[in-house]
N, C-alpha and C positions, 0 to 999 in steps of 0.2 A: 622461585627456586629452580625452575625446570621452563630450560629455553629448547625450540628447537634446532636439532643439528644442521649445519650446513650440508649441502651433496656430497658425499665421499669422506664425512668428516667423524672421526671414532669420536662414540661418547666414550663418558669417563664413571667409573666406578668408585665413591671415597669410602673407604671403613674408617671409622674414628676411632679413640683410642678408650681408655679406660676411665668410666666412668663421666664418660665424653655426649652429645647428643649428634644428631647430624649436622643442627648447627653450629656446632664448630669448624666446619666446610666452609661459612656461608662467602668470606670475603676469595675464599679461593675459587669457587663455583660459580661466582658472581664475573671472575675478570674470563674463566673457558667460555661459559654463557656467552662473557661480549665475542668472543673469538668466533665465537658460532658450534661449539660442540657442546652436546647434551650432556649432563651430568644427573645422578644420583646417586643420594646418599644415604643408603637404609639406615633402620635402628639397627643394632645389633644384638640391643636388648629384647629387642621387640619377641615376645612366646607366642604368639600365633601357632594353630600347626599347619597353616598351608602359607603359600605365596603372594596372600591378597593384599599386599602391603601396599599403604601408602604411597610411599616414595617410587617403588617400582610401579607403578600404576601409573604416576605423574609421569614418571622420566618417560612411560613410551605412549602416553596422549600426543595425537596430532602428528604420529609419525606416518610417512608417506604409504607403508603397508597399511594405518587404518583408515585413509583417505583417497586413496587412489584403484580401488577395485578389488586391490588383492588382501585386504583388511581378515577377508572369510580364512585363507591360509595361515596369516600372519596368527589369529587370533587361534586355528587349531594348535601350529607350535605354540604356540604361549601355554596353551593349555595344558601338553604334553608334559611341561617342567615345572609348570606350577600345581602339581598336586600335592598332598602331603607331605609335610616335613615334619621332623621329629622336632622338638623342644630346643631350640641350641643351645641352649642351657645346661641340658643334661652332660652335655661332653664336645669336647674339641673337635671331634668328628661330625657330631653333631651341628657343631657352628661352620664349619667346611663343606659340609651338605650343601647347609642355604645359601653360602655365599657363591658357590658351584650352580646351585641352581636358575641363582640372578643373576652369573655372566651367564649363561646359556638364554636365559630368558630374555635380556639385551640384545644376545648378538642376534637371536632367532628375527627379531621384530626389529630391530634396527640394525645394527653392524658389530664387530667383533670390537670390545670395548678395552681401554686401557685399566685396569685395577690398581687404585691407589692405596695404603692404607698406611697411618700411623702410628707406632706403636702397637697397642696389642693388637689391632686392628691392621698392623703391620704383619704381628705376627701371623695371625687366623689367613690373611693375604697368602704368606709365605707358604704354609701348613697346607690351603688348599692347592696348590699346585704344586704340593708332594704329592699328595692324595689322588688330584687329577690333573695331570699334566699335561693333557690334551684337550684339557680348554681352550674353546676358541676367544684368545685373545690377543688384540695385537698388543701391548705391553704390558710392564708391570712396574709399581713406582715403592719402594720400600722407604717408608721415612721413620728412622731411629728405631729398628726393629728387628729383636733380636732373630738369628736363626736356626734356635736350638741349642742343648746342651753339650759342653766339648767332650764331655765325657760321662759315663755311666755316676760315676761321683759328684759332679756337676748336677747329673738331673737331680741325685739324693739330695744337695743342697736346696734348690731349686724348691724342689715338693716341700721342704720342709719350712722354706722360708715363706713361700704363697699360703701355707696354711698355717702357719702363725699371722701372717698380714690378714688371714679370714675369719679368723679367733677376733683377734684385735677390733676388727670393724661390728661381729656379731657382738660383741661384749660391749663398746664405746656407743657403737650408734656412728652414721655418718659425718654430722659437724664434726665431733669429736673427733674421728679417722682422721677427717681432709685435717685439721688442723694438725696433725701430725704429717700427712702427706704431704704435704705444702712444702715441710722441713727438709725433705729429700733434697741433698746434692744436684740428683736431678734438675730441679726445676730453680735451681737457682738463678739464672738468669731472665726467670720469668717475674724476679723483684724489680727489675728497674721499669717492667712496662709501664706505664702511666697506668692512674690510679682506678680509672673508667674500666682498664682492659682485666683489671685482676679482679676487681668487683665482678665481672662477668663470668670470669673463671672461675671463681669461687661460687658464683650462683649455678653454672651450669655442673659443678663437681657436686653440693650439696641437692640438687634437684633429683637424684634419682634414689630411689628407697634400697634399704639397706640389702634385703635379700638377691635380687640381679645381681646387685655387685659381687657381694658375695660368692653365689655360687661361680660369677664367671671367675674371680680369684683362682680357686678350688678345680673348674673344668674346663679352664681355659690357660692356666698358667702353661709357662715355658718348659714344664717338667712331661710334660703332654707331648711335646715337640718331636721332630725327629731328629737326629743329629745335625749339629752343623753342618757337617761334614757333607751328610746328605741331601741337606740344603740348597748347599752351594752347587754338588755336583747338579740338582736339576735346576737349580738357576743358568747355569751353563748352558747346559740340554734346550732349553728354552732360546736362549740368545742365541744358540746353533740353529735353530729351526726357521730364522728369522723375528721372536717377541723381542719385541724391546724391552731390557732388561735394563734399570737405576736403580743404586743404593744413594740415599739424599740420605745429610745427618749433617745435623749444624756444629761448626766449627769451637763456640762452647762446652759442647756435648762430649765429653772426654771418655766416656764409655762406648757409647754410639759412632765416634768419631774410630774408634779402636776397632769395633764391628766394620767399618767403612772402610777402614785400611787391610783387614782380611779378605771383603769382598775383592778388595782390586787384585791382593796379591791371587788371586783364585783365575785372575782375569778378566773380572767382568769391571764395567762402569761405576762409579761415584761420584756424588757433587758434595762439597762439604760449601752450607751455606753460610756468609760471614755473620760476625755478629747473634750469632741464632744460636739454641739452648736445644733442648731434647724438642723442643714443637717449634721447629722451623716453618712452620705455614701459619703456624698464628704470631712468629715473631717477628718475620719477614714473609710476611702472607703475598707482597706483589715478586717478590723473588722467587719463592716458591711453585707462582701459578704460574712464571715464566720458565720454568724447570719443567714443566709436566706437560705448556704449552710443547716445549720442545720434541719432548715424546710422543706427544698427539700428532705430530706434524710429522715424522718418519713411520715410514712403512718396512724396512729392514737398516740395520745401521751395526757395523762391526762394533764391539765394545769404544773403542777407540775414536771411533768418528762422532757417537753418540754423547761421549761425553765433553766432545770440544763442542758438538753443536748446540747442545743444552749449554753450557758454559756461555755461551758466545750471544745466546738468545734472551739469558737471562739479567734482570739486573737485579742490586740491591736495596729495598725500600724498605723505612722503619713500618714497625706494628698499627696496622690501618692505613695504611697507602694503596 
């Protein structure tokens, strides 16, 4: 899972989405990896309450600070941000905490990382750099995710629908859920994948036990968010400062697609991928990693130049190319 970066080359950060594992990364981490930048992809279920996670452990083995001398430094920053965390489970803040703490803890020991996330894991993305907006990172990649409620009415709905969908999962049990989540509009375009790819989605949706999910429903929903409005303006603030800033949302996705045409009118970038539903990296996974290629590969890029260069770098490949 976990290659080393080239010289000078951002790793990359993926949050997955709901009810998602890390690997659901795996074919897009696989094509950065050949490129030569480091990737990781935590749990985000993961209740730990410190930093000794896994996948943040792998991502920064054999980097140049723990093999070239200066390892003793490297490893006292690392130290420094990986102490205690709260439960992210408990609250949305909570979940912004740690994912705050693991770009800080990449960039410390390796370089300023690009942050990917899908979905809710889009969101939590979005959410922590309202939160901390002077993270060191050089971009951010939002794939189908929302960013906040347009209105005080909106969140009421919002709360009120995540906690019926938390009712429904504690009462049903997981198969049950997904076989009604599956039903979503949503994911309608994830019927034609071939039969291999849904088997897979369906395993990795029913593999995780009913309570995480749960609570992340409940402390992680949209209702949590801070305004669109708000959003967008530190999306801005961000791609002023020099981050590279992408909203990706597949051309399918008529909800997602609609959030994509607000980011632009706001000013900032969008790729809308062809053929692709709300999970454009697993529908068009070689499209996709040549989208985030693109942002790995600039170091400042006006909205505008950003999105012809990712445009321009990317191509179209069905599910498992």
């Amino acid at each position: 899972m976990v290659r080393s970066a080239g010289e000078g080359m951002a790793p990359c950060i993926l949050l997955h989405g709901f009810a998602q594992t890390p690997a659901s990364w795996d074919a897009v981490a696989q094509r950065l990896q050949a490129a030569g930048h480091r990737t990781c992809a935590p749990d985000l279920y993961e209740c730990k309450g410190d930093l000794n996670l896994s996948s943040v452990e792998e991502v920064l083995e054999g980097t140049e600070a723990g093999e070239d001398g200066e390892g003793a430094e490297g490893d006292a920053n690392a130290k420094n941000v990986s102490g205690a965390v709260r439960d992210p489970l408990t609250s949305l803040d909570a979940a912004c905490d740690r994912v705050a703490a693991i770009v800080r803890l990449v960039a410390q020991v390796d370089a300023a990382p690009v942050l990917v996330g899908y979905s809710m894991g889009g969101r939590i993305a979005a959410e922590t750099v309202v939160r901390y907006p002077n993270l060191p990172l050089a971009g951010l990649v939002l794939e189908s995710a929302g960013l906040g409620p347009a209105d005080e009415a909106a969140r009421a709905a919002l709360a009120e629908r995540n906690g019926a969908w938390a009712q429904r999962l504690r009462d049903e049990g997981v198969a049950a859920f997904m076989d009604w989540w599956e039903t979503l509009p949503l994911f309608a375009s994830q019927r034609a994948l071939p039969a291999e790819a849904r088997a897979a989605i369906r395993a990795e949706r029913t593999s995780r036990d009913a309570e995480p999910l749960t609570r992340s429903l409940e402390a992680w929903g949209a209702h949590h968010q801070a305004a669109e409005t708000v959003t967008l303006g530190v999306l801005a603030d961000l791609a002023n400062r020099g981050v590279s800033v992408l909203y990706v949302a597949g051309v399918l996705d008529e909800k997602y697609s609609a959030v994509a045409a607000r980011v632009r009118a706001a000013g900032l970038p969008t790729e809308l991928v062809p053929d692709a539903g709300h999970n454009a990296h697993l529908e068009a996974s070689s499209n996709f990693a040549g989208i985030v290629e693109g942002v790995l590969a600039e170091d400042v890029l006006d909205g505008d130049a950003l999105a012809r260069n990712v445009a321009s770098k990317s191509r179209k490949i069905g599910y498992g190319a």
